[in-house]
DSSP file (Angstrom, degrees, kcal/mol; ACC not computed):
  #  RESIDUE AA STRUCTURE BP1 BP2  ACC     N-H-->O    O-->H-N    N-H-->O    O-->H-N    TCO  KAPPA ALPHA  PHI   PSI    X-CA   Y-CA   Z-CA
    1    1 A X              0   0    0      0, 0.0     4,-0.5     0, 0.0     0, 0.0   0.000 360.0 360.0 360.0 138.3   19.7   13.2   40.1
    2    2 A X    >   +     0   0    0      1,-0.3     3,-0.6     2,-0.2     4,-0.4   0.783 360.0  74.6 -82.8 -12.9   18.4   11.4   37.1
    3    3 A X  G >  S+     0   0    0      1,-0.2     3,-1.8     2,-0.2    -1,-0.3   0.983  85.6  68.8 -78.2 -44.3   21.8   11.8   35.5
    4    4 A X  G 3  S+     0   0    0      1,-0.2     4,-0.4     3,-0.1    -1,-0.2   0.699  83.5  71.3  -8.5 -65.2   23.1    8.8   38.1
    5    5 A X  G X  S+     0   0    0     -3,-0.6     3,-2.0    -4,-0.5     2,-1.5   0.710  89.2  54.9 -50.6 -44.2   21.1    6.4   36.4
    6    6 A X  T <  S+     0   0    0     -3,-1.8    -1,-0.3    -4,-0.4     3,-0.1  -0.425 100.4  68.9 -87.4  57.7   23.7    6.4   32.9
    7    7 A X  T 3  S+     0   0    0     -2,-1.5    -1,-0.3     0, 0.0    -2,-0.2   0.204  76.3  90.0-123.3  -6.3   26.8    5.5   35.5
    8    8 A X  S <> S-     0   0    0     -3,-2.0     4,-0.7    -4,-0.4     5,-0.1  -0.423  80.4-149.0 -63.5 151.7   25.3    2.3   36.0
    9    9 A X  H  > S+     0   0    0      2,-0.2     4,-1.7     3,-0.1    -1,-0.2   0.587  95.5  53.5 -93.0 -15.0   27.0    0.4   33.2
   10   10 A X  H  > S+     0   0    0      2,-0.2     4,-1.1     3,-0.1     5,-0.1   0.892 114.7  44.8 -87.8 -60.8   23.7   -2.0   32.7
   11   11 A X  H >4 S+     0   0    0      2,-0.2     3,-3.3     1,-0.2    -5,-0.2   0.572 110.1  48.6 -22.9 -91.3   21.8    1.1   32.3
   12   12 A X  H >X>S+     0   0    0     -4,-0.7     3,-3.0    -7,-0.4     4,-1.3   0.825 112.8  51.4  -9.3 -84.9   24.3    2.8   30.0
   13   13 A X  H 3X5S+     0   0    0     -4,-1.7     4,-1.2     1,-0.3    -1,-0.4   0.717 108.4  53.4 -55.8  -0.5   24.3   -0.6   27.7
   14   14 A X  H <<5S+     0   0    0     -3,-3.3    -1,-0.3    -4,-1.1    -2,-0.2  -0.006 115.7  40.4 -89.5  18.4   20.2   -0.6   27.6
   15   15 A X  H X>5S+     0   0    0     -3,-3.0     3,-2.5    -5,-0.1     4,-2.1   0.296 114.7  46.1-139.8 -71.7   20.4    2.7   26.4
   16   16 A X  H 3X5S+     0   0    0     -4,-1.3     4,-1.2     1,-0.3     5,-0.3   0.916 123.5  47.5 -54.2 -24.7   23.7    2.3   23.8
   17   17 A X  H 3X<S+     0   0    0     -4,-1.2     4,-1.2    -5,-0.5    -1,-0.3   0.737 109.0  46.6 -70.9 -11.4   21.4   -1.0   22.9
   18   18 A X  H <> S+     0   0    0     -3,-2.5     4,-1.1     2,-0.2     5,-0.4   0.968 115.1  46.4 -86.4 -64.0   18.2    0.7   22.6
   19   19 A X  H  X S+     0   0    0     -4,-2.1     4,-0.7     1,-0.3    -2,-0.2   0.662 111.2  53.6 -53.5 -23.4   19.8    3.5   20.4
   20   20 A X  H  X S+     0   0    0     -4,-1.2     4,-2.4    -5,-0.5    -1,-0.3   0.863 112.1  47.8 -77.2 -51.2   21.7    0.6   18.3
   21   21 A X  H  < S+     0   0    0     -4,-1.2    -2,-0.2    -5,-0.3    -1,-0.1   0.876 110.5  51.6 -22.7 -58.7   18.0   -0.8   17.9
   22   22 A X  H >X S+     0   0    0     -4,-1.1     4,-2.7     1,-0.2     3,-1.0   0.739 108.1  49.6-103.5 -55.6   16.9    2.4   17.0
   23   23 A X  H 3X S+     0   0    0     -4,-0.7     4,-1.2    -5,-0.4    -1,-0.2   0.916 110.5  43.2 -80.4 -29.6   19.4    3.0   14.2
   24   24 A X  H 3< S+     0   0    0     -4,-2.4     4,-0.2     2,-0.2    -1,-0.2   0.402 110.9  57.0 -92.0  18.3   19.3    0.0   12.2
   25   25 A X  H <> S+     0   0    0     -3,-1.0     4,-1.3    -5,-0.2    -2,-0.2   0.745 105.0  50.8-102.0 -25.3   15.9    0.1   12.4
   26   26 A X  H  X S+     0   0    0     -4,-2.7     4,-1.1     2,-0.2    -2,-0.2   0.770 117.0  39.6 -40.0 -49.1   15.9    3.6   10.9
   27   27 A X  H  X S+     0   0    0     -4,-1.2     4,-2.8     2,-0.2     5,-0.3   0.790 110.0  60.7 -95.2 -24.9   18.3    2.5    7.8
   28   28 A X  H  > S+     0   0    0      2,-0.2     4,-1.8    -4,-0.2    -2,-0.2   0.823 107.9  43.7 -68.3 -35.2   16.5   -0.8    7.4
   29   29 A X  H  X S+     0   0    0     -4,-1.3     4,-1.7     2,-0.2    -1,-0.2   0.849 114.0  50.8 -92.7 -25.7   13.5    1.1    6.7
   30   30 A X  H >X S+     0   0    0     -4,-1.1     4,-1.6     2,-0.2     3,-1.3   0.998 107.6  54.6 -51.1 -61.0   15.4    3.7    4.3
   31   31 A X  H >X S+     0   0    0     -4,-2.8     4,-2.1     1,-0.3     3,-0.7   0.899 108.9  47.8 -50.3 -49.1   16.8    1.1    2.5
   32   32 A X  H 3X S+     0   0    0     -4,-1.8     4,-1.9    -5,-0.3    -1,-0.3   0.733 110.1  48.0 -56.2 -25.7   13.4   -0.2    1.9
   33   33 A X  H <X S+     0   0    0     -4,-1.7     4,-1.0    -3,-1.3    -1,-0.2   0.670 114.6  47.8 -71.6 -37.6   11.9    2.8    1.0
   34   34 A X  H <X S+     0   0    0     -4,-1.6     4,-0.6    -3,-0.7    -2,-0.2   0.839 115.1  49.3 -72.0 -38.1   15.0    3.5   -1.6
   35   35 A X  H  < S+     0   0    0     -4,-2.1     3,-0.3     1,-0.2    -2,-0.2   0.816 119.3  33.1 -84.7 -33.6   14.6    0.0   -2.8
   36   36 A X  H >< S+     0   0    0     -4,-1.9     3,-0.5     1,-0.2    -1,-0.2   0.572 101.9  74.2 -91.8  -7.2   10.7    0.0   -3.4
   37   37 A X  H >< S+     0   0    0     -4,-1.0     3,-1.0     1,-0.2    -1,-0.2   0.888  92.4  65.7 -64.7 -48.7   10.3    3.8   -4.5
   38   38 A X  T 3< S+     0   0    0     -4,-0.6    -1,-0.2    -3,-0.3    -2,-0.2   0.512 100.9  39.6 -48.3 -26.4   11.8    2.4   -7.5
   39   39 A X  T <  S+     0   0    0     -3,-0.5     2,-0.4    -4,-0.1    -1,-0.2   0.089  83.4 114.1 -99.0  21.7    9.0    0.0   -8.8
   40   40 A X    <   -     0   0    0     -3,-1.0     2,-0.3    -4,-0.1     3,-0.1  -0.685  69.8-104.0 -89.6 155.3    6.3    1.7   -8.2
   41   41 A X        -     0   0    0     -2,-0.4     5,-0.1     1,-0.1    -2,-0.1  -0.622  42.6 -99.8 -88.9 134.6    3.8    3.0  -10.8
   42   42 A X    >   -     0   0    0     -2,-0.3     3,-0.7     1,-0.1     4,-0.4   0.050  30.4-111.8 -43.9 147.1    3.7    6.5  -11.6
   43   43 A X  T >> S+     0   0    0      1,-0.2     4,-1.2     2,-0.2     3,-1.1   0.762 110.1  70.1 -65.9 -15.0    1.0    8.5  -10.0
   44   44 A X  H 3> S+     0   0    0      1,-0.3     4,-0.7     2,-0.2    -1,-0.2   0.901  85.9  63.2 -41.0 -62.3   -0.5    8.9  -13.6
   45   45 A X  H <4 S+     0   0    0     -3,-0.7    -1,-0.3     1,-0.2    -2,-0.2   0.637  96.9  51.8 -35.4 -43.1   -1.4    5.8  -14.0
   46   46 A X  H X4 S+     0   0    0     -3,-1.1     3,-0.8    -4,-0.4    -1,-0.2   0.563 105.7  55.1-101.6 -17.6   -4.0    5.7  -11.2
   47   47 A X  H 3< S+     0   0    0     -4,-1.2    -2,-0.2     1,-0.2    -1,-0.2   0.795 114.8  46.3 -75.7 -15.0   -6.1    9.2  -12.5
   48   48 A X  T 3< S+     0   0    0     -4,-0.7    -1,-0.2     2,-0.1    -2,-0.1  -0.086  81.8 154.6-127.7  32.0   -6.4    7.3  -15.8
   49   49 A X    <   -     0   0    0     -3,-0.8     2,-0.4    -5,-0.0    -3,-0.1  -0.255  19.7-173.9 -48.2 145.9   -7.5    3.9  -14.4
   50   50 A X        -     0   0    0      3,-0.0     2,-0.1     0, 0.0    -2,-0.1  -0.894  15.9-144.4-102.6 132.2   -9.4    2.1  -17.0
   51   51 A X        -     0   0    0     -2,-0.4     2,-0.1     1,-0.1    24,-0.1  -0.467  19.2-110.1 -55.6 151.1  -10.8   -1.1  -15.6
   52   52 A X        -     0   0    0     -2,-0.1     2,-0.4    17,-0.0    21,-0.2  -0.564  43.8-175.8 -71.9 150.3  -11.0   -4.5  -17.9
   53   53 A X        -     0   0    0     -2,-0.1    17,-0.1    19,-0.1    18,-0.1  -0.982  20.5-114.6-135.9 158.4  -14.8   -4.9  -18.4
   54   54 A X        -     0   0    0     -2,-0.4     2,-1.0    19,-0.3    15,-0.2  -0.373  25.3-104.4 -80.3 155.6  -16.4   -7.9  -20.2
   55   55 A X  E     -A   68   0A   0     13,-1.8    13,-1.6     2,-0.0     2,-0.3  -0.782  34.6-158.4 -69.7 110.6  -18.2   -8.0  -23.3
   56   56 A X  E     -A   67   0A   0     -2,-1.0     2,-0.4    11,-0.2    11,-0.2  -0.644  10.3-140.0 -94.5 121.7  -21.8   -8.4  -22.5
   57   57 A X  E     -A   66   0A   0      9,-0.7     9,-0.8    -2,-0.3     8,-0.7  -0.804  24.4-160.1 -66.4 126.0  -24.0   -9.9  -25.4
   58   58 A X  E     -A   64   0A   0     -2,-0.4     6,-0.3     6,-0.2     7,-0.1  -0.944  20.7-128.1-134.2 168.3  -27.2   -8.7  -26.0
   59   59 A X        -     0   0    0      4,-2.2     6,-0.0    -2,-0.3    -1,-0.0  -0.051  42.3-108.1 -60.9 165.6  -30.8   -9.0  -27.5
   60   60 A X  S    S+     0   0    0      1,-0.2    -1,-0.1     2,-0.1    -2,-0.0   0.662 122.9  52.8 -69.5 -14.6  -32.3   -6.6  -29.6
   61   61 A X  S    S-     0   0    0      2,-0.1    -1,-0.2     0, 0.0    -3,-0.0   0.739 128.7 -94.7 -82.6 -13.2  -34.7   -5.5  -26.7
   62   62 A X  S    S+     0   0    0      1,-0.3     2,-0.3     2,-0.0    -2,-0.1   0.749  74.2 149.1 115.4  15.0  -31.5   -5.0  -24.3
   63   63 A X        -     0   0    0      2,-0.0    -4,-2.2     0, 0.0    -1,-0.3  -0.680  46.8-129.4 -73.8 146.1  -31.5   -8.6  -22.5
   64   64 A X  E     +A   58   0A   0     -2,-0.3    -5,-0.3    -6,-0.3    -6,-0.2  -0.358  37.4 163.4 -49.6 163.6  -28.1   -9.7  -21.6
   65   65 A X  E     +     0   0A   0     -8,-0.7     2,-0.3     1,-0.2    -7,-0.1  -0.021  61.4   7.6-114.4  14.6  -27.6  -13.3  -22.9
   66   66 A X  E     -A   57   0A   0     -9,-0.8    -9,-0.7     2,-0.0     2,-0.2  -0.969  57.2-162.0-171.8 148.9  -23.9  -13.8  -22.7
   67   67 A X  E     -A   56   0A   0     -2,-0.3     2,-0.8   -11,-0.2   -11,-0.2  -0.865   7.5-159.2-158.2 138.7  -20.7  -12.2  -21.4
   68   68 A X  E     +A   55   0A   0    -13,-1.6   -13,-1.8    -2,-0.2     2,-0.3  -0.887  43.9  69.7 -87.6  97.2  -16.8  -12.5  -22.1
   69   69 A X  S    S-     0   0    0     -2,-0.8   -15,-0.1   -15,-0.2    -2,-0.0  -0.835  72.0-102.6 174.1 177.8  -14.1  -11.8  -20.6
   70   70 A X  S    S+     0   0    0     -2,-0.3     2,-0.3   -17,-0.1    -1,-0.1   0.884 100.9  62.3-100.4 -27.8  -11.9  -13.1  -17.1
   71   71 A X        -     0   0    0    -18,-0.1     2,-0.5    -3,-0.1   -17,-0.2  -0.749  68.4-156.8 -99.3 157.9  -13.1  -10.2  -15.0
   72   72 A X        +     0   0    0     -2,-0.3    -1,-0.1   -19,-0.1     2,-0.1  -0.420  27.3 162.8-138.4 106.5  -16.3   -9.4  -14.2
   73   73 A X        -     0   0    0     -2,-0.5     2,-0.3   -21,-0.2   -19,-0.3  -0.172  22.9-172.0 -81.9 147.6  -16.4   -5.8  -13.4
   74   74 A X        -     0   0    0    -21,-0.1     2,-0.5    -2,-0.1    -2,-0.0  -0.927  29.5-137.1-149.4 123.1  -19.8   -3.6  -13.2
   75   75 A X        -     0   0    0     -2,-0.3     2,-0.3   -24,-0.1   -22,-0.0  -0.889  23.3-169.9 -97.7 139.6  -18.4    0.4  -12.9
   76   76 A X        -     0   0    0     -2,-0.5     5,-0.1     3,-0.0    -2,-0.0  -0.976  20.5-121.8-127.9 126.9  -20.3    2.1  -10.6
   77   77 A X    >>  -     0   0    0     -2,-0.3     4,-0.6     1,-0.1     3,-0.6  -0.439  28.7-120.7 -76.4 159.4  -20.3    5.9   -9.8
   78   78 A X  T 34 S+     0   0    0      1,-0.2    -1,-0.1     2,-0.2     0, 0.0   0.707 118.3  62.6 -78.8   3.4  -19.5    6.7   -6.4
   79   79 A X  T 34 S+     0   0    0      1,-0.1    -1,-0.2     3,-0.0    -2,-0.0   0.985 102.7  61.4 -58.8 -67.6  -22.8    8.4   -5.8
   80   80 A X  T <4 S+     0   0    0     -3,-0.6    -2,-0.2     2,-0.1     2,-0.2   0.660  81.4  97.8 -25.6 -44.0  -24.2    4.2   -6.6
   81   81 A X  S  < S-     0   0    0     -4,-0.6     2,-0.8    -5,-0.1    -3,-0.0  -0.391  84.7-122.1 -95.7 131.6  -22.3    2.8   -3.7
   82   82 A X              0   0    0     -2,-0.2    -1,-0.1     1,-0.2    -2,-0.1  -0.640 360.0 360.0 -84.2 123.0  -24.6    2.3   -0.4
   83   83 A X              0   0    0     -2,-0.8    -1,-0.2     0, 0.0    -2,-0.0   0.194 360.0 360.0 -60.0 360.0  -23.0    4.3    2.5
């Protein structure tokens, strides 16, 4: 009968340990979840990304000669990007 097995008392304490396991691993991850929900950025934020982009100098025919800035971003649609 499988029930035997929980009269063993080292069974029984692998099982009340497992379930002790089980439960602070449960609130450990609520807590985290309670504690980081709070600093996150609103979902807003991310529909209305702008990216930094540099300031590119250029000739009068359209050469680059120059650019500004600390990132250097090229947006691309996602049609652009090779599969």
């Amino acid at each position: 009968m499988p029930w035997d097995t929980f009269a063993n008392p080292v069974v029984s304490r692998r099982w009340r340990l497992f379930g002790l396991a089980v439960a602070l691993a449960t609130v450990a991850v609520a807590v985290m979840l309670v504690l980081f929900a709070a600093q996150l950025p609103d979902t807003s934020s991310l529909t209305h990304y702008q990216p930094k982009q540099p300031l590119r100098v250029l000739t009068a025919d359209g050469v680059e000669i120059g650019g500004f800035g600390a990132e250097r971003r090229v947006v691309q649609r996602i049609d652009q990007i090779p599969s």
